[in-house]
Backbone as CSV, one residue per row, in Angstrom:
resi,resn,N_x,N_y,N_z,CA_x,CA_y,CA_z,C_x,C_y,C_z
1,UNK,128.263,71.163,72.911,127.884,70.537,74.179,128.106,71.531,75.322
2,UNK,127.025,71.658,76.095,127.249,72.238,77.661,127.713,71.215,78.708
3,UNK,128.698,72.058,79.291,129.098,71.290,80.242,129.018,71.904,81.965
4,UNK,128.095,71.201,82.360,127.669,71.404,83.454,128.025,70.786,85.007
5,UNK,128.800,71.786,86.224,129.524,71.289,86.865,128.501,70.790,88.170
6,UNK,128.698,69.952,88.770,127.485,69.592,89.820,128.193,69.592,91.227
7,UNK,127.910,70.226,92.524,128.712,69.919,93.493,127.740,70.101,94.575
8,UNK,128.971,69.968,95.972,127.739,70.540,97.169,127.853,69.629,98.099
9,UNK,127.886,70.267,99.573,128.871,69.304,100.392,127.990,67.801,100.617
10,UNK,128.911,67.463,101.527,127.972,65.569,101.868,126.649,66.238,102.375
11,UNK,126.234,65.568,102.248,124.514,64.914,103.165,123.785,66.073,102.076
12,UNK,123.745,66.934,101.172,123.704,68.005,100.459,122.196,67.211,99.350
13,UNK,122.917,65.875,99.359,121.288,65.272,97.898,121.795,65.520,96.534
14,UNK,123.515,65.653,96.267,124.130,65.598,95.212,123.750,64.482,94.438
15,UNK,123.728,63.389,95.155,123.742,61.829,93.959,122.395,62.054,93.719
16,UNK,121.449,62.061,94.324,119.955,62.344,93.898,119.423,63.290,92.965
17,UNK,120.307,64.399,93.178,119.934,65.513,91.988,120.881,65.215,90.832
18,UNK,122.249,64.643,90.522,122.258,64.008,89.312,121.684,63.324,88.729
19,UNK,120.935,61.900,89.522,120.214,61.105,88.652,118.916,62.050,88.318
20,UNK,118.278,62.637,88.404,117.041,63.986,88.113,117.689,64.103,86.850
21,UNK,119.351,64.718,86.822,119.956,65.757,85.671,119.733,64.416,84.229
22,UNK,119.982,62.860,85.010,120.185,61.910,83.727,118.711,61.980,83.071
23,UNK,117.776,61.883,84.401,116.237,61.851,83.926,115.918,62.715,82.860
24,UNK,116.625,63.649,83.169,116.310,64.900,81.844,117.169,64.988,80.929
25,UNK,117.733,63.856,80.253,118.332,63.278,79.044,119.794,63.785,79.060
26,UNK,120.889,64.679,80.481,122.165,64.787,80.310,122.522,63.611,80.561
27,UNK,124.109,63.673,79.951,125.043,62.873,80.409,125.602,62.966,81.903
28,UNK,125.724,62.257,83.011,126.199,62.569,83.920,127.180,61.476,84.689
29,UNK,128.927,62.545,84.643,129.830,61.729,84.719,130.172,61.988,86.892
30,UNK,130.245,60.898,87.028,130.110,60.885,88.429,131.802,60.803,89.278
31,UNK,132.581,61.574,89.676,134.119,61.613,90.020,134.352,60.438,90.888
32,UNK,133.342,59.908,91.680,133.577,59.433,93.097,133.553,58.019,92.364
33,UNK,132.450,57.654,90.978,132.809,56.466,90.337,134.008,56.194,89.954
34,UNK,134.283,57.239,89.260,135.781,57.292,88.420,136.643,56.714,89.070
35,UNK,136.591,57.170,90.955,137.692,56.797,91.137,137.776,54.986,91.881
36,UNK,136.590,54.735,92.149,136.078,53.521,92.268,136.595,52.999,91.016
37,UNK,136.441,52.844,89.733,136.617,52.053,88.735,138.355,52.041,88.743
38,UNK,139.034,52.922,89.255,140.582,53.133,89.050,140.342,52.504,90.334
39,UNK,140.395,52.101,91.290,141.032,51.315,92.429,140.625,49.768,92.281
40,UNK,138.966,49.380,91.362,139.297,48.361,91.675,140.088,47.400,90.651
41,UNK,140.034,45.817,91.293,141.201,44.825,90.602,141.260,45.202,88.926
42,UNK,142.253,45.521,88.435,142.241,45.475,86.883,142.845,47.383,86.821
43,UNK,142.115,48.171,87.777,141.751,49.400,87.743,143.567,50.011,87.653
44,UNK,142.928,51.492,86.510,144.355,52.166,86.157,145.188,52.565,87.749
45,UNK,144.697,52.746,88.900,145.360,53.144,89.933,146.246,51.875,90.063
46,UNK,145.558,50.695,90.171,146.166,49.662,91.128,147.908,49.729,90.876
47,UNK,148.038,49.408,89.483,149.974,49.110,89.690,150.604,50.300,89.885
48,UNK,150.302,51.782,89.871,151.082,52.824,90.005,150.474,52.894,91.612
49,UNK,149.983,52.520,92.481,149.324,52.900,94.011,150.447,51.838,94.249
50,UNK,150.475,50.748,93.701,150.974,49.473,94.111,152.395,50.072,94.465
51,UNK,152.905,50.339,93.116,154.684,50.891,92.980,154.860,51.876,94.263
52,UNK,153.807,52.575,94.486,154.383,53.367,95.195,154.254,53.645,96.675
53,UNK,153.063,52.541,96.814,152.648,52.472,98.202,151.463,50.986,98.477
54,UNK,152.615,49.859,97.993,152.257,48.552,98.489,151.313,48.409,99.220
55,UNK,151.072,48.986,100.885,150.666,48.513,101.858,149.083,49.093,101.439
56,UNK,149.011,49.937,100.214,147.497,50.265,100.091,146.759,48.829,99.145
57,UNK,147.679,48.303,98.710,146.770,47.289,97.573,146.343,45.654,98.585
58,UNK,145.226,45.164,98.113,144.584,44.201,99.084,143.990,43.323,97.720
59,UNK,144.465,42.320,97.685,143.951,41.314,96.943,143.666,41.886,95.574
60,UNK,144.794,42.357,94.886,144.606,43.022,93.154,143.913,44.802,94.106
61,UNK,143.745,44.896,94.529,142.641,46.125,94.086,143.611,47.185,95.452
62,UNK,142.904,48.424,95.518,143.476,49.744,96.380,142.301,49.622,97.337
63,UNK,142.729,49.234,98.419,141.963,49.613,100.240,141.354,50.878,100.144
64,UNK,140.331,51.782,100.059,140.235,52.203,100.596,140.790,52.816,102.333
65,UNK,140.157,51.840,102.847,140.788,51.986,104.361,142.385,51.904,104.349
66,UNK,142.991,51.257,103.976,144.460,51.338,103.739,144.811,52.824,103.449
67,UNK,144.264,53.460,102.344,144.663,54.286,101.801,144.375,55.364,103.354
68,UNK,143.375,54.851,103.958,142.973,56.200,105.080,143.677,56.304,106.230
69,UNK,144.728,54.681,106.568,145.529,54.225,107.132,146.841,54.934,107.374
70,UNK,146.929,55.142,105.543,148.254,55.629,104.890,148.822,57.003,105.137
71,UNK,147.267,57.659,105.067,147.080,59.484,105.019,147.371,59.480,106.212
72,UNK,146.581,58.864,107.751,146.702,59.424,108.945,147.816,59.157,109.677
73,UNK,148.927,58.203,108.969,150.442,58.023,109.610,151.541,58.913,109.082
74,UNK,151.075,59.835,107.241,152.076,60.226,106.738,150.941,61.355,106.058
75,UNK,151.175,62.750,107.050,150.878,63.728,105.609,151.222,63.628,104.465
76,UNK,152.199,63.210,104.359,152.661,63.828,102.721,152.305,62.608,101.813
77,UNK,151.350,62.096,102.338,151.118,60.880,101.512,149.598,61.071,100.974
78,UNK,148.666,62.064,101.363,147.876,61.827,100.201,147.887,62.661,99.497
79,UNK,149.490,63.561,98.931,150.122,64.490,97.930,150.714,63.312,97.126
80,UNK,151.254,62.684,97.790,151.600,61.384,96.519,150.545,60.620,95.298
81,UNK,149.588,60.554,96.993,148.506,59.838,96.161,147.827,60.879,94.949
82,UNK,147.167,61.917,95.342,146.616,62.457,94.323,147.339,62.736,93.205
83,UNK,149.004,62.629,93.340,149.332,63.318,91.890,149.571,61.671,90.923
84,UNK,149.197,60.610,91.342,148.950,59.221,90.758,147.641,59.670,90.040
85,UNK,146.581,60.016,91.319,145.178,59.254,91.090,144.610,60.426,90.005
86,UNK,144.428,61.702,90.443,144.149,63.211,90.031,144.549,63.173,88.133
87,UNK,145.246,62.489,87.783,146.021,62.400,86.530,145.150,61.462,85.999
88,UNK,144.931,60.414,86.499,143.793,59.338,85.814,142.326,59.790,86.165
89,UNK,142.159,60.361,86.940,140.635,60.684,87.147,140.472,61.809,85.944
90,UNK,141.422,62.660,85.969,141.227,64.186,84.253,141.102,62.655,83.428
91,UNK,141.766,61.815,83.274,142.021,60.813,81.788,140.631,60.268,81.551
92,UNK,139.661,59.709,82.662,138.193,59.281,82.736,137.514,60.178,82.281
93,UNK,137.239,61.026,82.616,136.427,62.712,82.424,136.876,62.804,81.590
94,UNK,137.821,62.761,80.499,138.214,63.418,79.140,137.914,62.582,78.282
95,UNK,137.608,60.783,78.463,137.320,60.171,77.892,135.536,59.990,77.883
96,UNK,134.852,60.577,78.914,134.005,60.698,78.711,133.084,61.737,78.167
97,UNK,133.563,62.970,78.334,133.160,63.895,77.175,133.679,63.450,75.817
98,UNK,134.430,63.149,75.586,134.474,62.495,74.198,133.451,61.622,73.410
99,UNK,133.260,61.014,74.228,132.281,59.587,74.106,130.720,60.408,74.261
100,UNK,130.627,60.846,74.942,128.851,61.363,74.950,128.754,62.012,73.620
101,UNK,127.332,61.689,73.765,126.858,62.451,72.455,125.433,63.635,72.930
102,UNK,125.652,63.423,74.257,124.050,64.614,75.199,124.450,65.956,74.562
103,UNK,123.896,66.407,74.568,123.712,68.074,74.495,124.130,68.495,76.227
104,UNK,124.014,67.925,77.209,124.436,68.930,78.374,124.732,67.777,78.749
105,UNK,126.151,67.575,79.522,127.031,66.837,80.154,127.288,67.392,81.836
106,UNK,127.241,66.956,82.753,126.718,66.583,84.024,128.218,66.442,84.667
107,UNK,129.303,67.305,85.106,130.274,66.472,86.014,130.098,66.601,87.769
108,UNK,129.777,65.121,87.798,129.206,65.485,89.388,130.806,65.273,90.608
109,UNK,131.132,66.401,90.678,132.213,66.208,91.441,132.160,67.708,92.761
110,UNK,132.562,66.430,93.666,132.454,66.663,95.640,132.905,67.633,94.963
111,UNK,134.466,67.877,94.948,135.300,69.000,95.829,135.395,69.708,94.336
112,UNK,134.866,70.279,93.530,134.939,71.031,92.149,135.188,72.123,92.415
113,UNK,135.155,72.682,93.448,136.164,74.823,94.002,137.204,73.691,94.346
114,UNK,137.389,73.164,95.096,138.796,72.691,95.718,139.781,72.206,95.193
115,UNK,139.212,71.625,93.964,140.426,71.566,93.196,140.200,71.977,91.793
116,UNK,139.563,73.410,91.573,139.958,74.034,90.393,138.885,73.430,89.193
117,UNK,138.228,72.253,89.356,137.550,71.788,88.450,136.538,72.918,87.825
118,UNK,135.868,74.087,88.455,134.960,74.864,88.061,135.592,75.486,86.943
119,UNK,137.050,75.862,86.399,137.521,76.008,85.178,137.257,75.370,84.072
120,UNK,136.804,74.256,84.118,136.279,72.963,83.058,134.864,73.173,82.302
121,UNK,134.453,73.797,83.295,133.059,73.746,83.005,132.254,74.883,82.437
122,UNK,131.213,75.117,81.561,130.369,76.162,81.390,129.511,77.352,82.315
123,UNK,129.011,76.223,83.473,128.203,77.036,84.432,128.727,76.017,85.658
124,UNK,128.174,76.275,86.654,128.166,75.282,88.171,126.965,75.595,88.769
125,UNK,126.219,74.114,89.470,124.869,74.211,90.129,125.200,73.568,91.170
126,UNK,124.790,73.730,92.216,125.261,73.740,93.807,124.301,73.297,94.637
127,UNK,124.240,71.971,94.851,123.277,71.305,96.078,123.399,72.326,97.304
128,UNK,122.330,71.910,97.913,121.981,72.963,99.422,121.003,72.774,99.752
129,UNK,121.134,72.396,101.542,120.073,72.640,102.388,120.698,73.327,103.592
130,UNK,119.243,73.736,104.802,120.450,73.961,105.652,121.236,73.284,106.535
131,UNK,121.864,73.681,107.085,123.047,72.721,107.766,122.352,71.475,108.710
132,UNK,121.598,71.947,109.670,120.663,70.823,110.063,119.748,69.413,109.391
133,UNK,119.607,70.565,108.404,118.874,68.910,107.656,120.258,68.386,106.930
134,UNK,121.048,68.954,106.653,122.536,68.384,106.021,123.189,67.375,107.585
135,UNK,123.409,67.529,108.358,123.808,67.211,109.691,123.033,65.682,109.346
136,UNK,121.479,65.980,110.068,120.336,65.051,109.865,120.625,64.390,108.986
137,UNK,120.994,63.994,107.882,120.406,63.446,106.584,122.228,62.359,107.064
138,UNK,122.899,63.244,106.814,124.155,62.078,107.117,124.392,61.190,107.996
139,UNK,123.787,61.607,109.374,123.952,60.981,110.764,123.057,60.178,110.305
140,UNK,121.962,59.959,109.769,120.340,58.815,109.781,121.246,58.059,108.825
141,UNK,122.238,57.968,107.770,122.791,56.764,107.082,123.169,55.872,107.959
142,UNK,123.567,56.474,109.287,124.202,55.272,110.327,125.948,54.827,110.039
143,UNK,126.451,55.604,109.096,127.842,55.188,108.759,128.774,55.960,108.916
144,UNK,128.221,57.163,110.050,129.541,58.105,110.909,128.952,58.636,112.059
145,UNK,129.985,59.268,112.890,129.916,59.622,114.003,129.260,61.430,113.991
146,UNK,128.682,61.691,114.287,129.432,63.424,114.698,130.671,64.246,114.151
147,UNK,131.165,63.677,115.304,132.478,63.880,114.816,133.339,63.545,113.736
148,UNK,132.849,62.648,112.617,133.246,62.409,111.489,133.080,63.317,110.604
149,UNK,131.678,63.335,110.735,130.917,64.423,109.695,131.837,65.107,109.794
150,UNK,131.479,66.171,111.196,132.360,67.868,111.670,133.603,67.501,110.752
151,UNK,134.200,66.517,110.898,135.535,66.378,110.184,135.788,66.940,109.044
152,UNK,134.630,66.011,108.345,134.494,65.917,106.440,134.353,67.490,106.028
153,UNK,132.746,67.760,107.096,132.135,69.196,106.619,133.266,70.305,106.461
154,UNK,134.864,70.213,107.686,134.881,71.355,108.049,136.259,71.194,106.678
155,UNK,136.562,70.037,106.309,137.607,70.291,104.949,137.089,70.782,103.642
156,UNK,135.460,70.884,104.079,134.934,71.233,102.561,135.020,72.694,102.839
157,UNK,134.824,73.290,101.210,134.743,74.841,101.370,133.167,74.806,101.793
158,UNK,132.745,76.015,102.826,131.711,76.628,103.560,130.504,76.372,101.758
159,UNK,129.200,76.278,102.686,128.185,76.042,101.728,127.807,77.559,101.244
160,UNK,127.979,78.390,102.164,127.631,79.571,101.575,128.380,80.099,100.748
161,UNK,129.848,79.713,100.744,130.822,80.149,99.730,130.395,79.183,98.473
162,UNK,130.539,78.104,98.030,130.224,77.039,97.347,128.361,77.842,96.719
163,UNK,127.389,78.332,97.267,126.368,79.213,96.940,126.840,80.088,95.610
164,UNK,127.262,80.580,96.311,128.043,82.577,96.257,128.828,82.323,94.540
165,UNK,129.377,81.012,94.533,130.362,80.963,93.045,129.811,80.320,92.405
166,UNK,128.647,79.735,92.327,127.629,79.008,91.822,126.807,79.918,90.628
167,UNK,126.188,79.458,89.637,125.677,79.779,88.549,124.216,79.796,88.911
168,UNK,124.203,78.253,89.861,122.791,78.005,89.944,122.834,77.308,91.668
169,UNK,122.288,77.499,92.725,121.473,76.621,93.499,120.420,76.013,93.054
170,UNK,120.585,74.881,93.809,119.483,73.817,94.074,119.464,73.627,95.294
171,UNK,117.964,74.019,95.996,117.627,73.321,97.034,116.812,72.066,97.266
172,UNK,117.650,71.065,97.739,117.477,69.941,98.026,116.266,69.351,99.239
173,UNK,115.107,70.350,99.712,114.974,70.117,100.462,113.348,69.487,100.788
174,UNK,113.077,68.852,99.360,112.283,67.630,99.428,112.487,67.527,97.503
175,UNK,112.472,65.959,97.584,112.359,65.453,95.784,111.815,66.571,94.553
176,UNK,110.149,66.926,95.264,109.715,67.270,94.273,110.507,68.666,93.902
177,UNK,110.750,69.693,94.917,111.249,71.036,94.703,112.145,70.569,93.739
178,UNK,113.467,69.502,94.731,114.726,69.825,93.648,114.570,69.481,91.841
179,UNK,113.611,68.464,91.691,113.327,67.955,90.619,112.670,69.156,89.373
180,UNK,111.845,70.011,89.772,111.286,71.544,89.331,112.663,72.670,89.218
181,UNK,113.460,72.274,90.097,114.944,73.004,89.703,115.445,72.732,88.930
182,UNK,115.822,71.088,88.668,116.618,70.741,88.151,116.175,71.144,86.541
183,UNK,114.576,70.868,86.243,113.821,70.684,84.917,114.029,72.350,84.588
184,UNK,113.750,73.347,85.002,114.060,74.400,85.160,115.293,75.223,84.492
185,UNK,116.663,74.040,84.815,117.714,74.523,84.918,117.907,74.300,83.513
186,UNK,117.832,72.699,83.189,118.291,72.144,81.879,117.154,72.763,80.510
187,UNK,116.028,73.354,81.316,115.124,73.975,79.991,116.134,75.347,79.972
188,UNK,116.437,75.757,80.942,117.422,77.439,80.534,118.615,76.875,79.671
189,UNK,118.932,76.336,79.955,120.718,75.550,79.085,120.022,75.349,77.647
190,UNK,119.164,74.361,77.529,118.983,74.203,76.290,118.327,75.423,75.590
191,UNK,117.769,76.479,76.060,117.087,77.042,75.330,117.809,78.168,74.883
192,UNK,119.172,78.585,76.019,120.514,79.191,75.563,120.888,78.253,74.297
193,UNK,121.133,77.650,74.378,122.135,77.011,73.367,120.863,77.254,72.129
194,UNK,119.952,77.102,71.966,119.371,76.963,71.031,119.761,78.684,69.876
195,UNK,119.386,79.821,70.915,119.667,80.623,70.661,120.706,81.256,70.654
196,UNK,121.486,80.547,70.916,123.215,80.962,70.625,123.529,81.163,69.216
């Protein structure tokens, strides 16, 4: 099995160019689900978030917003959190390469330089547009400010760095292109492996 790392900052057309990667018969494991399925009611976060920081859990399940509550009153609290959550999110991802049976496996994860995840993987392919239509594309969701974005953008590593350590770009900067990338990409993978 190839295992293929997917990243690339917000407004970038990451979730869009994974579902392309499923279209073309990979497996594709999504981080930001993972950690959705661990917060909500039932979810592996809830009783260890619970034990250790009550004021994040809301009716069985982990706040989000609580949790964002939590971070902006106490640095050292989303070092707590990740060494809970970071431990069950590897446990999802390990249970899901197990379980697939694709020939090229898909991990679509935000921050994959930032936290080391590009070690996991075979190659890395890297959403990208330029910053304007990245800007554009987030502000038209209607669910941040400016100044939110600037926020998010400026904790991510730079797009040109995130480029630069990349195996592969994808430019995102209408359906059909990225979709001719993507088909592109997974005919080179398979046709390596064939001849391996």
């Amino acid at each position: 099995m190839f295992i293929l790392g997917l990243t690339g900052s917000i407004g970038m057309g990451k979730s869009t160019t994974a579902k392309m990667f499923a279209e073309e018969g990979c497996a594709v494991w999504d981080a930001d689900a993972a950690v959705h399925r661990l917060y909500v009611k039932g979810g592996a976060a809830v009783g260890p978030l619970q034990d250790a920081l009550p004021q994040a859990i809301t009716d069985g399940a982990v706040s989000r917003d609580a949790l964002r509550g939590i971070i902006a009153g106490d640095p050292d609290a989303l070092k707590r959190i990740e060494a809970i959550v970071h431990p069950l999110v590897a446990a999802d991802r390990a249970a899901f390469l197990t379980e697939t049976t694709a020939d090229i496996s898909v991990l679509d994860i935000p921050l994959l330089f930032e936290t080391g995840g590009d070690r996991l993987v075979d190659a890395v392919a890297c959403v990208s547009v330029p910053g304007e239509i990245q800007e554009k594309r987030v502000l038209d969701r209607g669910t941040m400010t400016p100044e939110q974005f600037a926020q998010i953008r400026d904790k991510q590593l730079p797009d040109a760095e995130k480029r630069a350590r990349s195996d592969y770009v994808i430019i995102t900067d209408t359906v059909e292109h990225a979709r001719a990338q993507v088909q592109n990409i997974v005919r080179q993978i398979r046709e390596n492996m064939t001849n391996a």
